[in-house]
N, C-alpha and C positions, 0 to 999 in steps of 0.2 A: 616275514617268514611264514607268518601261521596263513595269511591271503594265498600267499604263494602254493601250502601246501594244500589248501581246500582246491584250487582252482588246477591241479595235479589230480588230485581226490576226483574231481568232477569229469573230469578228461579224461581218465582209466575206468569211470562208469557207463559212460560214455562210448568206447573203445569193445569192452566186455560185454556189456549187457545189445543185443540186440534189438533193433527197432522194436521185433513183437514182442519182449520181455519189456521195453520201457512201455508201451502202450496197454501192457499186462497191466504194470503198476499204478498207470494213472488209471486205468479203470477198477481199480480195486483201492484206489482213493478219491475216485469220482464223489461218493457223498460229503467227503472232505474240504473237496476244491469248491465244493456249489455251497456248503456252508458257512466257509473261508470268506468266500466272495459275497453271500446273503448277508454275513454278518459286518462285513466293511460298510455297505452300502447303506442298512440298516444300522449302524454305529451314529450317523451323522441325523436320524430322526428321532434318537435317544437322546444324544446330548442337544439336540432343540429344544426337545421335552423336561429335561431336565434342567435349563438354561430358563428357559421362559414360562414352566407353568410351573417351577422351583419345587418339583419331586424328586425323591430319591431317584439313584441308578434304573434298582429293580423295577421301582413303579415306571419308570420311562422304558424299560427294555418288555416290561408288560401291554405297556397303550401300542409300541411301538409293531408287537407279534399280534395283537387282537386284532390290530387297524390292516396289518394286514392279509389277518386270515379274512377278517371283512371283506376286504376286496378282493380278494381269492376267492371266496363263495358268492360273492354278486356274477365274479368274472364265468364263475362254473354253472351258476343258475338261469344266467341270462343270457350271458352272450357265446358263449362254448358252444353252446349246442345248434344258435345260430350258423354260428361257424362252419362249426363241422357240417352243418347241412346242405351251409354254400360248398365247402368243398368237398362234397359226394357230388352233389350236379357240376360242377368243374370239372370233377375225372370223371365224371361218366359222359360229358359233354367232349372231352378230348380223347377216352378212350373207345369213344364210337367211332374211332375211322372217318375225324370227320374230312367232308368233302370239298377242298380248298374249292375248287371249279363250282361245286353246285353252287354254296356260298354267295361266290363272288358274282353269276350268274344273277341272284338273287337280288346282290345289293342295287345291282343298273337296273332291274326292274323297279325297285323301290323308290330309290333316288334319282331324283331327274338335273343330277348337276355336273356337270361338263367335267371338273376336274376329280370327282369321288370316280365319275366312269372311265377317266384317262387311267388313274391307277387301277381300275377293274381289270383295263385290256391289257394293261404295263404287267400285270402278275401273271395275264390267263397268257398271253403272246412267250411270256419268260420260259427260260428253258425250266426242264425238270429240278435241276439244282434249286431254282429260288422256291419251288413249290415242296421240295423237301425241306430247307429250309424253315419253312413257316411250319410244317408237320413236324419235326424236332423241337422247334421251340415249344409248340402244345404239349408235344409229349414229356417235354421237360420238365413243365409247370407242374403238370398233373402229376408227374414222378414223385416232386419235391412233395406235394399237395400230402400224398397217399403216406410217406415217409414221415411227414409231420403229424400224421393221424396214427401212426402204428406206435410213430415216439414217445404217444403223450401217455397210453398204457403200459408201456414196459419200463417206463422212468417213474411210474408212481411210488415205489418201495423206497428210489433214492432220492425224492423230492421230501417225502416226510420224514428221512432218517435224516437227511442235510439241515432242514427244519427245527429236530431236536438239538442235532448239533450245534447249528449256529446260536440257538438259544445258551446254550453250554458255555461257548463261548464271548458273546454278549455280557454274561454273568463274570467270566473270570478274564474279561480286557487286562485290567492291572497286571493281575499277578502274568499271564501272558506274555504281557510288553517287558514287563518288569526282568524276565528269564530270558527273554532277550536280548534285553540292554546287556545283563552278567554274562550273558555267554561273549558279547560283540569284545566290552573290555576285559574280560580272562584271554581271549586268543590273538586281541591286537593291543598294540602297544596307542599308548594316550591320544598323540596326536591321529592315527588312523579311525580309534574308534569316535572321536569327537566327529571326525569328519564323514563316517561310514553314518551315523546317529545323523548328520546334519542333512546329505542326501536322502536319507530314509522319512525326513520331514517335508525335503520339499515336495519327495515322491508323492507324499501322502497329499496335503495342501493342495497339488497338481492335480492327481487322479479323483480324489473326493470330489475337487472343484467342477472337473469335468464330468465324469461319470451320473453323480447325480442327476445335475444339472441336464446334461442330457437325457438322461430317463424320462424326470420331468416334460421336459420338452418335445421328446416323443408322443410319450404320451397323450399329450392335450392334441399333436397335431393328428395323432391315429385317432381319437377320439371326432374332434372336427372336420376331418376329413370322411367318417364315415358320417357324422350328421346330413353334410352337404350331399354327399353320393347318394343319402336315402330322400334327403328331401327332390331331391335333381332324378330320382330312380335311376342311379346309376346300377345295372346289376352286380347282383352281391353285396351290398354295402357294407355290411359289420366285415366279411370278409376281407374287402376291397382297401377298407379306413384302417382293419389289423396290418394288411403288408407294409401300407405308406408308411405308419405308426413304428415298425419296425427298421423296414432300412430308413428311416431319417434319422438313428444311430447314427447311421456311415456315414463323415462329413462331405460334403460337394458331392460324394458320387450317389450317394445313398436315396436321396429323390429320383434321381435318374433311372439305377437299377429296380428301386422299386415304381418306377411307373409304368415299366416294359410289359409286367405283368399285367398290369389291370387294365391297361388301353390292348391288350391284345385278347383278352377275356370280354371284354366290352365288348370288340370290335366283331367278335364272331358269334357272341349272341344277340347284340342290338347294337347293330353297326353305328348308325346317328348317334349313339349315346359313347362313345368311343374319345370323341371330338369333346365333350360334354366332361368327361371323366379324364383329360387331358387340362382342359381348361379351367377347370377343379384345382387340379394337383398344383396347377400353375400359381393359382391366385391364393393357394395356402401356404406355397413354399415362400410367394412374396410379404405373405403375413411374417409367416417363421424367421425369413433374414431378416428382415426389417424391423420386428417388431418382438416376437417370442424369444428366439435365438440370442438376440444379446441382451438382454433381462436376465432371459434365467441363467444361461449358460455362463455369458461375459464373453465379453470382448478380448478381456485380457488372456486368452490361452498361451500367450507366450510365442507364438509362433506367426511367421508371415503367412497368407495365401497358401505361396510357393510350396513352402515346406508340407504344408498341410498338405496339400497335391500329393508329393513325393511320398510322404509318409503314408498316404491311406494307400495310394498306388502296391508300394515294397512292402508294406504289411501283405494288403490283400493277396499279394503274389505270393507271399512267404508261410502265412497263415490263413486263410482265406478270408472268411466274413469276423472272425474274431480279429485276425490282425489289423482290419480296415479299423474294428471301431478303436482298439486298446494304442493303434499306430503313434495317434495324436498327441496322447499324453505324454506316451514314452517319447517321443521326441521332444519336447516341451522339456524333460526334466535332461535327457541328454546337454539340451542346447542353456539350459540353465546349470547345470554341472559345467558344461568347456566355457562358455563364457564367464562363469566364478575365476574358474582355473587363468585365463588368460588375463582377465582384470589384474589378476592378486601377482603376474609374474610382469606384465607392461609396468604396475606401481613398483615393481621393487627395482625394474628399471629407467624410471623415472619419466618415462611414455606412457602414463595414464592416460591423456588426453588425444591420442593420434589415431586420428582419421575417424572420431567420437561423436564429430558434428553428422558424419554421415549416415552415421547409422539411423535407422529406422524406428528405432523406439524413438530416441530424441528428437526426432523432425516431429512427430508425434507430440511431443510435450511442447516443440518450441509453437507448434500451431497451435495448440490450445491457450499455450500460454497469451497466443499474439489475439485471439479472437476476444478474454477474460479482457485485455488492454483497449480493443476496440468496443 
């Protein structure tokens, strides 16, 4: 009854309030949502600290904001300004009108090799389309470039108000959780709210596991990736190592979309380094799947390939760069919710076991099991 009336509640808000009055809303709880979310992600280096070097709450929710204003002011003192440097010469390098023709004119004089000059004459012979083409994509980059530099000054009031907050909240986790367990069993009856509380855990277990995890994982490869591009003079490097660093967020597709840009930045300030900053990206993503990626992250996301596909796909579509990265999860916890659900109703028909050998988790257990034997 009470499910039924909220999700009534939500539909008639839904219905009334208009696209620009909901987008009113969440920008006038924007410091809310980025401290909501600061302080999840930041929740799980508390209780490490507290776990392993056996300090109070406070003292761990303290190492945890110091560590990372720390690296918030290395990131501002060192490498920001890097940044923003590369990307002034980026848009000023693609908002000169530059000259696909002269360019490529260029590159055949430079390079004396049959198949860079095949493609020379493949773009210059192409109609005007491919050649606008390559000019929208420049212009694009630099669009996003210039947007990302205007973003980082007008978000500073709700970056340090979020900041406080999430500290706010860090502090009163308990009581928090605690008013929301009371609210969950005042409006639902027993068995709903056990089970609304048991979703709400795996939700958590799922997205901490991932989320983190990937942060981390980005991290180290944005980091590495811009080592190699400076020692290799890939141009732009701190720039170059931030995008990768970024979309390798987005599972499968996230190397890809973010290597569009830097092999096309390369390619039009030092052509030869193009190829170089390709081959880069290559040998770090085989690092990442091979070696980074299931360490930190795990292997066990709960989901096949396949899904994973789909899911960053219908996110990205549906939400765009937030839906690619957040897709995974939620389906992870989807496909762990309907397969509880279908477990719990084959056992009470007495087909627990049918058609069990074929699934995909279990072939997985029976080969490990069979290798542990050999």
């Amino acid at each position: 009854m009470a499910s039924s009336a909220i999700c009534c509640f939500v539909i008639i808000l839904l219905i009334v309030f208009k696209s620009s009055t909901l987008l009113w809303l969440l920008e006038a709880f924007q410091p809310v949502i980025y401290a909501l979310i600061l302080a999840y992600l930041l929740d799980s280096v508390v209780s490490f600290f507290v776990k392993r070097l056996k300090v109070r709450r406070s003292q761990g929710i303290l190492l945890a904001c110091l560590i990372l204003l720390i690296l918030a002011g290395f990131l501002l003192y060192m490498l920001v300004p890097q940044i923003l440097e590369n990307i002034n010469n980026v848009v000023y390098l693609m908002e000169g009108n530059v000259d696909i023709v002269q360019i490529l004119n260029g590159i055949k004089e430079k390079i004396d090799n049959q198949y860079v000059q095949s493609v020379a004459d493949y773009i210059l012979q192409a109609s005007e389309s491919v050649r606008n083409t390559l000019d929208n994509a420049l212009t694009s980059i630099s669009g996003m470039l210039v947007k990302f530099i205007t973003s980082i000054g007008s978000s500073a009031f709700t970056i340090v108000t979020s900041f406080i907050i999430n500290i706010y909240m860090l502090v009163e986790k308990e009581d928090i959780l605690a008013r929301g367990k009371r609210f969950i069993y005042a409006f639902f009856n027993d068995k709903s709210a056990r089970k609304t509380l048991h979703i709400f855990s795996h939700a958590n277990k799922i997205f901490k596991s991932f989320l983190n995890g990937k942060l981390l994982d980005s991290l180290i490869v944005g980091i590495i990736s811009a080592i190699v591009f400076f020692i290799f003079k890939v141009p732009y490097a701190p720039l170059m190592g931030t995008i990768i660093g970024v979309f390798n967020l987005i599972p499968y597709f996230g190397p890809i979309i973010g290597s569009i840009p830097v092999i096309l930045v390369s390619f039009f300030v030092n052509p030869p380094k193009a190829l170089t900053a390709l081959l880069i990206i290559i040998v770090v993503q085989q690092l990442d799947a091979n070696l980074l990626d299931p360490r930190i992250v795990g292997v066990n996301v709960g989901v096949s390939p396949f899904w994973i596909i789909v899911s960053v796909t219908v996110g990205g579509k549906l939400f765009g760069i937030w839906g690619m990265i957040v897709s995974v999860p939620i389906v992870a916890l989807i496909k762990t919710i309907v397969e509880e659900s279908v477990n719990i109703h084959l056992i009470e028909k007495g087909m627990g076991d049918i058609e069990k050998d074929k699934l995909r988790e279990n072939k997985k257990k029976r080969l490990k099991k069979d290798k542990k034997i050999n």
